[in-house]
N, C-alpha and C positions, 0 to 999 in steps of 0.2 A: 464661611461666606454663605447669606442663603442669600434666593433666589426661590420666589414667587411666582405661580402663576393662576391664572384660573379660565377656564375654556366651557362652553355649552353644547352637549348632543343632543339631536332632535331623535332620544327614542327616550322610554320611560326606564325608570333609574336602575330596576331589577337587568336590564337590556345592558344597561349602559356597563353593570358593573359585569356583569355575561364577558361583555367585549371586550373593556377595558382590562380585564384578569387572563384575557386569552392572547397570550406571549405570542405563540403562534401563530394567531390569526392578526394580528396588528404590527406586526413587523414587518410587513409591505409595505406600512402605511410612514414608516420613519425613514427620513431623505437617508439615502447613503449608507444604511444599517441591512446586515444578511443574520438571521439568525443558522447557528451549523449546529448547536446543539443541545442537548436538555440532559441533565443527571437529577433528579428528583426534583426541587423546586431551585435550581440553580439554571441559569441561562447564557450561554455563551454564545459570540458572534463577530464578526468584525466590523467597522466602520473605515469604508471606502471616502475620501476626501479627494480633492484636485486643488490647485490653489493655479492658475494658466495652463501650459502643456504637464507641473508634476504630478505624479499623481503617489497617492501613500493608502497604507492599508495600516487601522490601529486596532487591537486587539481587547476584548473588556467583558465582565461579567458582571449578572445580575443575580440578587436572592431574597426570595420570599422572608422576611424575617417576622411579617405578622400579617394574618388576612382575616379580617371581619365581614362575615359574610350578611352580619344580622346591621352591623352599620354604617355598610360599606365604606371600609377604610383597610386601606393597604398599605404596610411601611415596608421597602425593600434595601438591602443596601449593593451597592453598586463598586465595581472599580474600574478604571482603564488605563495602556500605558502603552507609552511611543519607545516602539520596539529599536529607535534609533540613541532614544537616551534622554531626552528633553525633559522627562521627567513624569511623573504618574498623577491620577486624580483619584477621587474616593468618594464618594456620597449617601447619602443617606435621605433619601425622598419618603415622603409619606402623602399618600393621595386620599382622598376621602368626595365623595358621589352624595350632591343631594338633590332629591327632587325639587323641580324649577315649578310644574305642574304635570298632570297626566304623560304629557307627552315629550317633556324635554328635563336633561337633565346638568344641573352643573359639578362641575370636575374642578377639585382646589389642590392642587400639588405643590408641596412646600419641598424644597429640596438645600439639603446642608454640605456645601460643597468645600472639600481641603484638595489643595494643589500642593505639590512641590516642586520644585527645579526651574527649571524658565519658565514655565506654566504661571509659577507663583509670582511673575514681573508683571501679570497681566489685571487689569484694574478689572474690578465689582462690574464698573457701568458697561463696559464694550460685551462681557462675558455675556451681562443680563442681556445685551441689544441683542447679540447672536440667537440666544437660547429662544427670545420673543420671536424671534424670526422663523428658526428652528419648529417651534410650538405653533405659531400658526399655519404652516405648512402641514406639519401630521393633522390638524385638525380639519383642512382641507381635505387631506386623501380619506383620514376618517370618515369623515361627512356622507363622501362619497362611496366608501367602503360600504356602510352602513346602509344608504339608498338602494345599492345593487345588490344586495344581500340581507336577510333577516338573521335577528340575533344568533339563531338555533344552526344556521350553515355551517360545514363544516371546513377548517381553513383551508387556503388554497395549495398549502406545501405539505410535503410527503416527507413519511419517515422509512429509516429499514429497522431492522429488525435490532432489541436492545442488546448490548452487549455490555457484559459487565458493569448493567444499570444505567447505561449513558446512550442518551438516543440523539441517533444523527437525523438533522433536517436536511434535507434535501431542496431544493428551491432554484427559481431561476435567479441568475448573477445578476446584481441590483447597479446601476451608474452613480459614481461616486457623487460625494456631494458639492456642490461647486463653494468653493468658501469665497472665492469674488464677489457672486450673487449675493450670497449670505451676510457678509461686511456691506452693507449699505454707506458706511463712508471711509472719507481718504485717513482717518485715524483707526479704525478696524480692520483696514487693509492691507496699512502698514503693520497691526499686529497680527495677522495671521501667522507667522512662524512659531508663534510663543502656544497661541489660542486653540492648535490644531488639536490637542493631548484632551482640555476641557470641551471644547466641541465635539469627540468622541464621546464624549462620557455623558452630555448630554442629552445627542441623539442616541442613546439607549438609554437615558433613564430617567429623563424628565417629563414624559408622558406615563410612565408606567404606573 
């Protein structure tokens, strides 16, 4: 299944690809996602959801599997999976940064997504409306990121000290993501029990 997207930062592209490569500093900026930790170019963290008063915790990793620094293009592969059982995702996003002009840059993320298990009853269109949804939100906090801080800052979260190559982050507890809000209608709403497994997987790795 892919699943397209394309978004514009107002800083120049060398900036843009700065930011957009820094794991670290941009994970603030994804609804419902905590990053906890780093083993060389691999990314671990969890993704907090609510669907009314439940609330759920799903678990997924991210990896660097190609970085172009001379034309800005990053391909990572991604997994996540409901620690209940419903079923796991898998991806394979490839993002590529080109300058719009001087001062703005755009971001094309092509992402090739496999479900299994209930996950896999869920249709192409509601997944894309989520992920749109999803996407324009990091771009909002992005935005903002970006205004209150220059490229060069350094991120907001702490680490300790590495152990056996594996570095833990440290951060404040992030509020889950609301998938009501998220589901803009009465047919997306009804599928959030199936959607919860790819909307993890998403919000880590559809901006990346």
């Amino acid at each position: 299944m892919d699943l397209n997207h394309q978004f514009t930062v107002a800083v120049p592209v060398e900036d843009a690809w700065r930011i957009l490569t820094d794991v670290e500093r941009i994970a603030p900026c994804l609804p419902g996602a905590q990053l906890q930790e780093i083993e060389g170019e691999t990314y671990r963290g969890v993704v907090k959801v609510k669907v009314g008063p439940i609330q759920a915790q799903f678990k997924g990793q991210a990896s660097f599997i190609e970085r172009d620094d001379t034309t800005h293009k990053v391909v990572l592969k991604g997994e996540g999976r409901d620690t209940t059982g419903k079923g796991n995702a898998a991806a394979v996003i490839t993002a590529e940064m080109t300058a719009v002009d001087a001062n703005n840059t755009a971001v094309t993320v092509n992402t090739d997504l496999s479900v299994t298990g209930k996950v896999a009853q869920f249709g192409r269109g509601a997944m894309a409306d989520i992920s749109d949804k999803l996407l324009a939100q990091f771009v909002v906090n992005l935005n903002a990121l970006i205004a209150e801080q220059p490229a060069t800052t350094a991120p907001v979260a702490t680490e300790t000290a590495p152990t056996d190559g594996v570095r833990t982050i440290e951060s404040a507890e992030v509020a889950p993501l609301d998938l009501l809000s998220a589901a803009g209608s009465p047919i997306l709403k009804r599928a959030i029990p199936v959607v919860v497994v790819v909307v993890a997987v998403l919000v880590w790795l559809v901006v990346r």
